[in-house]
C-alpha positions as CSV (number, residue, x, y, z in Angstrom):
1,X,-25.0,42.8,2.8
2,X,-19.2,38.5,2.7
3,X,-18.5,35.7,0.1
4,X,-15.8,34.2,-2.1
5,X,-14.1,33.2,-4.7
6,X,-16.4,34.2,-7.6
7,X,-15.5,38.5,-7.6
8,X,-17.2,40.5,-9.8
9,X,-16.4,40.2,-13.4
10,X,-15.6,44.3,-14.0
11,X,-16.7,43.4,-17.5
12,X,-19.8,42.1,-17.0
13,X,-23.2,42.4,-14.9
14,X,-23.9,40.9,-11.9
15,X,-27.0,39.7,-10.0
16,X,-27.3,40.4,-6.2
17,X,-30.1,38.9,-4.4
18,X,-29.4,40.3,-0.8
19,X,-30.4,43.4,1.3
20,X,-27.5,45.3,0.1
21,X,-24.4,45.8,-2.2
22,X,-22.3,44.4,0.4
23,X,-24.2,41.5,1.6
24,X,-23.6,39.1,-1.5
25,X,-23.1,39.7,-5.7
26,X,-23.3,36.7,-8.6
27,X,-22.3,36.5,-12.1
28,X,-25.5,37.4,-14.6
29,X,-27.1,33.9,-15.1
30,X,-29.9,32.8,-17.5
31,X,-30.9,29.2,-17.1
32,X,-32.1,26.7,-19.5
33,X,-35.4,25.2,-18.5
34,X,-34.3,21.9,-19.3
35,X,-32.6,19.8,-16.5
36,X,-29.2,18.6,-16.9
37,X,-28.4,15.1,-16.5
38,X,-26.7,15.4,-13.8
39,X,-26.3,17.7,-11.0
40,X,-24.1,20.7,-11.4
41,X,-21.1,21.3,-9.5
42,X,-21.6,23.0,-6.4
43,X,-22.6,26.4,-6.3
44,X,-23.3,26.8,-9.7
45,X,-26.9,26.5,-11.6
46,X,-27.5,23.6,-13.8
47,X,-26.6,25.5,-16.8
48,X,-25.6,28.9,-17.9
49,X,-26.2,30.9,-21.5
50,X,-23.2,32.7,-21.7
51,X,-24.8,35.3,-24.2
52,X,-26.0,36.6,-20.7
53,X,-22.8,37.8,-19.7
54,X,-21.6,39.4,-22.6
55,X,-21.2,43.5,-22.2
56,X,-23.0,46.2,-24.1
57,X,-21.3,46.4,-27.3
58,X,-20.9,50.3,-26.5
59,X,-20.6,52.4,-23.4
60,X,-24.0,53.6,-22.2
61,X,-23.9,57.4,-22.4
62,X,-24.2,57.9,-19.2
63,X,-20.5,56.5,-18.6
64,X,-18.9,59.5,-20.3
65,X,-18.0,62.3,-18.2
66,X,-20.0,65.5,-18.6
67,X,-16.2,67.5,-18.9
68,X,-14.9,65.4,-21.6
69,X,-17.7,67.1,-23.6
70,X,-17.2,70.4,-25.2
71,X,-20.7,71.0,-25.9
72,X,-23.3,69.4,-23.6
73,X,-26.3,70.4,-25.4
74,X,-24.8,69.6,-28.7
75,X,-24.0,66.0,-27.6
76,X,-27.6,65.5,-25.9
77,X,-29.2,66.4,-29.4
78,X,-26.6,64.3,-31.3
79,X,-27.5,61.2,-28.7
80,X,-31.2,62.1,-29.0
81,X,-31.2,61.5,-33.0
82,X,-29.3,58.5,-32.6
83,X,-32.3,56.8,-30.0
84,X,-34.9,58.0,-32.2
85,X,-35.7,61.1,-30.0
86,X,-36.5,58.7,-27.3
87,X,-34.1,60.6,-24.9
88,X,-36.3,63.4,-23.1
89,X,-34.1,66.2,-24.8
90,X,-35.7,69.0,-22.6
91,X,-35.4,67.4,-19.6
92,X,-31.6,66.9,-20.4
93,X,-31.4,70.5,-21.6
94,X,-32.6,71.3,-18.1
95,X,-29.9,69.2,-16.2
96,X,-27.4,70.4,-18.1
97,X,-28.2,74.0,-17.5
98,X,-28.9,73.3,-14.0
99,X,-25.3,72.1,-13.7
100,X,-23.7,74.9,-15.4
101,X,-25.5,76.8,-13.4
102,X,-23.9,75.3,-10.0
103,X,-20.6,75.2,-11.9
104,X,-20.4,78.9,-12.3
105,X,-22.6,80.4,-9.5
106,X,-22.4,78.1,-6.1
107,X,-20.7,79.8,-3.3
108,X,-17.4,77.4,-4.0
109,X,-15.9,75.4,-6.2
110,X,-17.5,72.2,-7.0
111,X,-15.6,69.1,-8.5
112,X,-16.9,68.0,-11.8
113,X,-16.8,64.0,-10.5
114,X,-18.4,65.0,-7.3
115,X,-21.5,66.8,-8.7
116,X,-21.5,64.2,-12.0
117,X,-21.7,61.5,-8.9
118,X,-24.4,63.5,-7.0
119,X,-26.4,63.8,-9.9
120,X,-26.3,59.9,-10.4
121,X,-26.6,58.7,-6.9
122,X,-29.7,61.3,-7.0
123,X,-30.9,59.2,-10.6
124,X,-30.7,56.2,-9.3
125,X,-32.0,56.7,-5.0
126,X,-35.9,57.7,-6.1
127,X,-36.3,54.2,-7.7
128,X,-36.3,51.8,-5.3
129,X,-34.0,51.1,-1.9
130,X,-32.0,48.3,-4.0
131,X,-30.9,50.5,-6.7
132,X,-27.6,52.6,-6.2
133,X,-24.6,54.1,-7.4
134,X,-21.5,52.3,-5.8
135,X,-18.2,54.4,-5.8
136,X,-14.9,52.8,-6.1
137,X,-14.6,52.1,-2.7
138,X,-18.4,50.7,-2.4
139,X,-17.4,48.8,-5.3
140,X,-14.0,47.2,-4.3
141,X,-15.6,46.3,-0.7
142,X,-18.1,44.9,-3.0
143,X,-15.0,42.7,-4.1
144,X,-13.9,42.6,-0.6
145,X,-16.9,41.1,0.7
146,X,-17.1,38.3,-2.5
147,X,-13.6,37.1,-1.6
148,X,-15.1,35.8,2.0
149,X,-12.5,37.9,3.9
150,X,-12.0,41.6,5.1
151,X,-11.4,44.1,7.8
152,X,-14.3,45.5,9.7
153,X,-16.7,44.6,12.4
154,X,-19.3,42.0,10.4
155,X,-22.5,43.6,10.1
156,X,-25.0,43.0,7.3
157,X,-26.3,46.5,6.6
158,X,-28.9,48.3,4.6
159,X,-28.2,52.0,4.2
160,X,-30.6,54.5,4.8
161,X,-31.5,57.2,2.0
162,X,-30.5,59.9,4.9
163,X,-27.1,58.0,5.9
164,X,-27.9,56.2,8.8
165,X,-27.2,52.6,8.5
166,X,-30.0,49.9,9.5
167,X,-28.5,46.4,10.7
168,X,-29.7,43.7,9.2
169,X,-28.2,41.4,11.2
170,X,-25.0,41.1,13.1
171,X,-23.0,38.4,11.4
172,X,-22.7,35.4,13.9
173,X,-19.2,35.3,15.8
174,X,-18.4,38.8,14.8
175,X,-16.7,41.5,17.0
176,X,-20.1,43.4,16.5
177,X,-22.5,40.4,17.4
178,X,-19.4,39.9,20.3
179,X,-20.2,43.5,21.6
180,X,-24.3,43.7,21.2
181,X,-24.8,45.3,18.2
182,X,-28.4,43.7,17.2
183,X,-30.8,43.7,14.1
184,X,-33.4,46.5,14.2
185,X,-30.3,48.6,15.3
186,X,-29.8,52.3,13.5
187,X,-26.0,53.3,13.2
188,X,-26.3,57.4,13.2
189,X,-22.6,57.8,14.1
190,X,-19.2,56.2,13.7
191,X,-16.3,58.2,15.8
192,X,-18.9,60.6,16.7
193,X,-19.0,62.1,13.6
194,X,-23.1,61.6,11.9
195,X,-23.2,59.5,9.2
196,X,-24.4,60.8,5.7
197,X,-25.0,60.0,2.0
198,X,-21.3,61.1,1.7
199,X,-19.6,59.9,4.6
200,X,-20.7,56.5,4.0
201,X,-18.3,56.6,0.8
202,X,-15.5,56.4,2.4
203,X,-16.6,52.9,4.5
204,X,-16.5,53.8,8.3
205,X,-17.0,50.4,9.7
206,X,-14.1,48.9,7.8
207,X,-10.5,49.5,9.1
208,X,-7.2,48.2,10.5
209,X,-7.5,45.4,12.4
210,X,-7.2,46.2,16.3
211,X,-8.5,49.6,15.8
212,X,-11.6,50.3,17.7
213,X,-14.6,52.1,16.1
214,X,-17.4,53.8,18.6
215,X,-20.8,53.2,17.4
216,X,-24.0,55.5,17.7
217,X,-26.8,53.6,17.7
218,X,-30.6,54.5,18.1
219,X,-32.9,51.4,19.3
220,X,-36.3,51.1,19.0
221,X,-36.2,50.1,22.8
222,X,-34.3,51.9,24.1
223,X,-35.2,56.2,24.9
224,X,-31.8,57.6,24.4
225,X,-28.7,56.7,21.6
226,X,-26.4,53.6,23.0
227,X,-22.8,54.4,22.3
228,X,-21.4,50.8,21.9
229,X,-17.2,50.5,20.7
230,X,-16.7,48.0,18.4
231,X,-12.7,46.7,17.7
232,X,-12.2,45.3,14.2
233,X,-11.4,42.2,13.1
234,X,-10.2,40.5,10.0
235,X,-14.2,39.0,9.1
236,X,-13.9,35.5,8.1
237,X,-17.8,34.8,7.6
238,X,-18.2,30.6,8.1
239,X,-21.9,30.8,6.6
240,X,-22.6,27.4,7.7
241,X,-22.7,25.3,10.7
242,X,-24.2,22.3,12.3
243,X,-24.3,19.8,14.9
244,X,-27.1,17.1,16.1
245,X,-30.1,18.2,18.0
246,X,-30.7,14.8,19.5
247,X,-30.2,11.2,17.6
248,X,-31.4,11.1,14.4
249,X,-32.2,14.9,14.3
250,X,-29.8,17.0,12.6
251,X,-29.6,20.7,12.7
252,X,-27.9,23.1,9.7
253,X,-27.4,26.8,10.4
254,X,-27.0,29.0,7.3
255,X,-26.1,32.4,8.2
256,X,-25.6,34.1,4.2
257,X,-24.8,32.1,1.2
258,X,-21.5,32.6,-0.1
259,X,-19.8,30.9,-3.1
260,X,-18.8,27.7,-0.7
261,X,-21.6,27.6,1.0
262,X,-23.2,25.1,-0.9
263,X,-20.6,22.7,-0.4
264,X,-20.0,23.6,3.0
265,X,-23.6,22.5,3.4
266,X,-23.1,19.3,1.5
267,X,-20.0,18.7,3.7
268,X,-22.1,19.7,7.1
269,X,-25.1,17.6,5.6
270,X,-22.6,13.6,4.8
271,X,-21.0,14.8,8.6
272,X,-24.9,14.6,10.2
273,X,-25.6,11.9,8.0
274,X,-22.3,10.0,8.9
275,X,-23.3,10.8,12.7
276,X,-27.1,9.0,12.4
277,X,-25.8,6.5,11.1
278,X,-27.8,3.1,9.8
279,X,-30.0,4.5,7.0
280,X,-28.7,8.5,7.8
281,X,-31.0,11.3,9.5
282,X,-34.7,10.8,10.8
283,X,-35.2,14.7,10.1
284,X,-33.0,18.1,10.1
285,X,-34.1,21.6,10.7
286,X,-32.4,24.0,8.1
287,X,-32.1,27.4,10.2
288,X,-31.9,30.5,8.0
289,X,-32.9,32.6,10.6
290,X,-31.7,36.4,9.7
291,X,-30.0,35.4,6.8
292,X,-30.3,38.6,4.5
293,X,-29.1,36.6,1.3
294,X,-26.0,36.3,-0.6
295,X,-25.5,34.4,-4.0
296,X,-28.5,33.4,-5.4
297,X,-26.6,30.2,-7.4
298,X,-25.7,29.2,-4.0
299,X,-29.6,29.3,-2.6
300,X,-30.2,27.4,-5.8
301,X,-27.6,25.1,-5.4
302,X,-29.0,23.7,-1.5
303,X,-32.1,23.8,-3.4
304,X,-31.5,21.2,-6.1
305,X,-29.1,19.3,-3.0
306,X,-32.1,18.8,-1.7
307,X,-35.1,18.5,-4.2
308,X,-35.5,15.3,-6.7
309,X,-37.5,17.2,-9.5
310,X,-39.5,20.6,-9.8
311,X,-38.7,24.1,-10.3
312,X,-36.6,26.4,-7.9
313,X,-37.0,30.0,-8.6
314,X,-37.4,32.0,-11.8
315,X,-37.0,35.6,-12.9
316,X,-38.8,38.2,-15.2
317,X,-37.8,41.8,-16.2
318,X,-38.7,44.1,-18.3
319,X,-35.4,42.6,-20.8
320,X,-36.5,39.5,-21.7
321,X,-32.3,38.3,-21.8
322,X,-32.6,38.6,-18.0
323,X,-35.3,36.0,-17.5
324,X,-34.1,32.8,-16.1
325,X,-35.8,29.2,-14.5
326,X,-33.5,27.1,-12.4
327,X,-34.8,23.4,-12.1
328,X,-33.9,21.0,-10.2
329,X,-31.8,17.9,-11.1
330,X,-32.7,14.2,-10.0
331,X,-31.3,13.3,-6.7
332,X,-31.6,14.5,-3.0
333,X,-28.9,14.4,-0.4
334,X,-31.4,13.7,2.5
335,X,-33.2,11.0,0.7
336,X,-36.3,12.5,1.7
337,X,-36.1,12.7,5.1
338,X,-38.4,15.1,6.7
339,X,-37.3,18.9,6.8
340,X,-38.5,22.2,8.8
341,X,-37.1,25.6,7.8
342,X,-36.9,28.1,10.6
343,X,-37.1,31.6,9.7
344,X,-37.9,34.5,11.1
345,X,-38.3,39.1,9.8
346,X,-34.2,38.8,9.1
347,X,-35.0,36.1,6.2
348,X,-34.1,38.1,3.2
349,X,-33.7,38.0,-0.4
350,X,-32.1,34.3,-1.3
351,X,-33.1,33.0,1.8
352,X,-36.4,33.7,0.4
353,X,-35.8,32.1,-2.6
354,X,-34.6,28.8,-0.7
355,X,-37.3,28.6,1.6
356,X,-40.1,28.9,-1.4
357,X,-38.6,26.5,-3.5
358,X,-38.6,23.7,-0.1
359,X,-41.8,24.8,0.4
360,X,-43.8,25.2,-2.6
361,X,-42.8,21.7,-3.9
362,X,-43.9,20.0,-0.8
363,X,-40.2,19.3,0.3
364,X,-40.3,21.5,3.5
365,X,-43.0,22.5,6.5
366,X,-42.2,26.3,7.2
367,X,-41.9,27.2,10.9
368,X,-41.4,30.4,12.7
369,X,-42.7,34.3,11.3
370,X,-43.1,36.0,8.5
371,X,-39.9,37.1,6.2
372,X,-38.6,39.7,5.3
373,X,-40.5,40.3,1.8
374,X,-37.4,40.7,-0.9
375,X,-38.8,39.8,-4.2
376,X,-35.9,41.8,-6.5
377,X,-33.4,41.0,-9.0
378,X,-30.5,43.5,-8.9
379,X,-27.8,43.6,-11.6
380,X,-24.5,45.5,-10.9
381,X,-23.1,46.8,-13.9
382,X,-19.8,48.2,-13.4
383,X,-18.2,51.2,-14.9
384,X,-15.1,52.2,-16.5
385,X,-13.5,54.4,-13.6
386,X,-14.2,51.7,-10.6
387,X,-17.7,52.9,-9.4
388,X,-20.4,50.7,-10.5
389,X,-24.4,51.1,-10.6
390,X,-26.7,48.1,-8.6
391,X,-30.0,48.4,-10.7
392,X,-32.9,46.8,-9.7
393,X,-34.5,44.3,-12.5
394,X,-36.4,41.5,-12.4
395,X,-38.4,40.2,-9.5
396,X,-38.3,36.6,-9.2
397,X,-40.8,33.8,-8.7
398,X,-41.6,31.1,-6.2
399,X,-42.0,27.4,-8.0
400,X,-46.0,28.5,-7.6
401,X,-45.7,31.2,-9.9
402,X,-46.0,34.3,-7.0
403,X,-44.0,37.1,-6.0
404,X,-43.1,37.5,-2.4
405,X,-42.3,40.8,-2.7
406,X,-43.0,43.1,-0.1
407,X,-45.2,40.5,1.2
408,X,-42.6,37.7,2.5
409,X,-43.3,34.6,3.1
410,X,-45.5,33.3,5.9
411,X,-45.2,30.4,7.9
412,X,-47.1,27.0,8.2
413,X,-46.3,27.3,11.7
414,X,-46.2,30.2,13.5
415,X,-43.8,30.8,16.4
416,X,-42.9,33.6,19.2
417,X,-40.2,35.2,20.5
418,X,-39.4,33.9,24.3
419,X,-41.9,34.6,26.8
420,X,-44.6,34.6,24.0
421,X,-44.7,38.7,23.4
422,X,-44.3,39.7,19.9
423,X,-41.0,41.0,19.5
424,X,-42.1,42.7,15.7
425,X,-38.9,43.9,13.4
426,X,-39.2,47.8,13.1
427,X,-37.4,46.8,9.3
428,X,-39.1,45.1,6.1
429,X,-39.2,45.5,2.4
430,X,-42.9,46.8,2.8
431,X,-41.4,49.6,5.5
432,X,-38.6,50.6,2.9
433,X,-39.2,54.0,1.3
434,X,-39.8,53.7,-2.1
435,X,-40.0,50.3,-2.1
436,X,-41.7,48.3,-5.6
437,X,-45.2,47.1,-4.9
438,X,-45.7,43.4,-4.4
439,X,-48.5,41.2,-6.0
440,X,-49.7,40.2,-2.7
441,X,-49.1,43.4,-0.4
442,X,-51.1,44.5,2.3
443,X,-50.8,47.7,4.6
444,X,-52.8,46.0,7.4
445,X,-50.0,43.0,7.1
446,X,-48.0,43.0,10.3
447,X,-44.5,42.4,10.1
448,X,-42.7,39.3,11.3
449,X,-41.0,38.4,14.2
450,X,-37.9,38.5,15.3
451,X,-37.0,35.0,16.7
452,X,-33.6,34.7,18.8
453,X,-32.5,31.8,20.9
454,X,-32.7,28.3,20.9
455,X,-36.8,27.9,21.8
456,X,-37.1,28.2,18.3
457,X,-35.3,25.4,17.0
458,X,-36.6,23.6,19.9
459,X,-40.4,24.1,18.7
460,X,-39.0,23.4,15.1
461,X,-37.7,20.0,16.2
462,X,-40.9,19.5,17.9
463,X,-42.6,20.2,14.3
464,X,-40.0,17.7,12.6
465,X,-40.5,14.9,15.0
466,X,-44.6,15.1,14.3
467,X,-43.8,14.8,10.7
468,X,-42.0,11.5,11.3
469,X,-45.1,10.5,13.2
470,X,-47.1,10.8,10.5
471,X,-44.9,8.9,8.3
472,X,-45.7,4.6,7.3
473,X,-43.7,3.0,9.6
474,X,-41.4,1.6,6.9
475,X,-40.7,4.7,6.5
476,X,-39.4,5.8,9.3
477,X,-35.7,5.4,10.0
């Protein structure tokens, strides 16, 4: 899960609405359902309550460390007295002697941090694939990755509870993409040594750049491990691109959404425009093919670039301070030229949230398979030594009021891989252990394609150019 200059405040939650902690992170928003006047600056929401970044007045109690405690048991029943007795005190009294236990009585010494952070990793893993505790390191790559720049081989991920590490997607242009790592693929080893829980602390993809790391990877294809070397690179992710698909017909890639990715869309858009020429583009086809997510005020912000009026995504948790509606302001870049979205099983989280919006207010004709199926808020809430804890909490809601969770979103128009086989993703938020029950979920659902190539955005321009058919001929540019 690479963007920029917004980092994470260390005093404040964030949301993420990608696959994982280091595909994409936000500053906690809550939006005012009122429009503004006029349309925000790019990448930001149309307005902002600050009351929902302010932090807990206190430390939660699970911040304190377990050996700055002389009694354990005393504290839990102080603590419990405090919340009313809403703590479950014997359930706490069983942890603690479960710990002591370990502490005096395993085979070697065990580190107080280490077994404080097994125990929390362990809290936190059972609830839902999203939710994890983030050590320093996860947590300063977390930085890393929101300042648009570091050293690695440019991989969205999604770690698996056993260690091995599912890819996403390959990020397009990296030295991973450049060496055939592909989505679907399971990393089980870096350097030969098998990734676990543990070992994926210390960030074995990242490194100097030059240096080569050798890959273990088990695809679904393919009957025995592929052993693929991979030599890092300083990843500078450009998360959007473009270029004209014939005259009149514009094209716009959006590979993750980043803090300038909306105005590197605006900037890609006025180019394609300026390139038409006369009254601007006929059509474009917006291509968010494997894009696992990123910033959701981003999403929101392409959104409201290209919607007059209407809502755009909203949010409800079980904290009502966490609800938020973003709504669109007047005013669309296009001017309401035809659009087709092109998406395919790699579609995740604010990609999602982009593609609903287009679609459910009647701005956008979907085209290609079904998505990936994130419908979760997460909010990262960092702590006082470095390490951090991604919770999952909220879901959020297309403008029509549904939940796409582990459902996705299907197409108007459904397309193929090349050659017409189904080429089904062996990865989904309904395939995730663990995973939160959607609204709309269905074992029997089969899960989307993987669509790579240019036949896609062929067949998409195809759909485009029958939606300018259909237009008044005053219409038509």
């Amino acid at each position: 899960m690479p963007q920029s200059p917004s980092r994470v405040r260390r005093a404040a939650p964030a949301l993420v609405l990608a696959l994982c902690a280091a595909c994409a992170g936000a500053p906690a928003f809550a939006q005012d359902p009122k429009p503004a006047a006029e349309k925000p600056a790019a990448g930001q929401p149309a307005a902002e309550k600050p009351a929902a970044e302010k932090p807990a007045a206190e430390k939660p109690a699970a911040e304190q460390p377990a050996a700055d405690k002389p009694d354990a048991a005393d504290a839990v029943d102080a603590t419990a007295k405090d919340e009313g007795s809403k703590i479950p005190l014997e359930e706490i009294r069983r942890y603690v002697g479960v710990f002591n236990t370990v502490k005096q009585a395993y085979v070697e010494p065990v580190d107080d941090r280490k077994l404080m952070q097994s125990a929390i990793r362990g809290l936190l893993q059972d609830l839902d694939p999203h939710s994890a505790y983030l050590v320093r390191s996860d947590a300063q790559a977390f930085d890393e990755d929101a300042s648009g720049a570091y050293q690695g081989i440019g991989v969205e991920v999604q770690q698996q509870p056993d260690g091995p590490i599912l890819v996403v997607s390959p990020i397009d242009g990296s030295p991973a993409a450049a060496a055939g790592v592909r989505a679907g693929d399971l990393i089980v080893a870096v350097d030969g040594k098998p990734l676990t829980a543990d070992s994926i602390e210390a960030n074995p993809l990242r490194g100097e750049v030059g240096s080569t790391v050798n890959l273990t990877i088990r695809r679904k294809a393919e009957k025995d491990p592929l052993q693929i070397a991979v030599k890092r690179d300083v990843i500078r992710v450009g998360s959007v691109r473009s270029r004209m698909l014939e005259p009149g017909y514009g094209y716009v890639r959006i590979g993750a959404f980043q803090a300038d990715t909306a105005t590197d869309f605006e900037r890609n858009l006025d180019q394609l425009q300026a390139k038409a020429g006369g009254k601007g583009l006929r059509g474009l086809v917006l291509d968010l093919r494997s894009n696992p997510g990123g910033l959701l005020t981003s999403a929101v912000q392409i959104a409201d670039d290209l919607l007059d009026k209407g809502d755009i995504v909203s949010t409800r948790g079980r904290d009502p301070v966490g609800d938020a509606l973003f709504r669109a302001t007047p005013g669309d870049r296009l001017g309401g030229a035809p659009m087709v979205v092109l998406v395919d099983a790699g579609s995740a989280s604010a990609a999602e949230v982009l593609t609903a919006a287009l679609r459910d207010n009647r701005r956008a004709q979907v085209v290609g398979s079904r998505t990936f199926g994130k419908g979760s808020v997460q909010t990262v809430l960092p702590l006082d030594n470095g390490d951090a804890i991604k919770l999952t909490t909220a879901r959020y809601y297309t403008p029509s009021g549904k939940s796409i969770q582990a459902h996705g979103i299907d197409p108007d128009v459904v397309l193929k891989p090349d050659g017409g086989a189904a080429r089904p993703a062996d990865y989904s938020e309904a395939g995730l252990s663990g995973h939160l029950r959607g609204d709309e979920e269905s074992e029997s659902a089969a899960t989307g394609d993987v669509l790579d190539g240019d036949t896609p955005i062929q067949s998409a321009l195809a759909v485009l150019k029958q939606q300018v058919a259909t237009l008044p001929a005053a219409d038509r540019r």
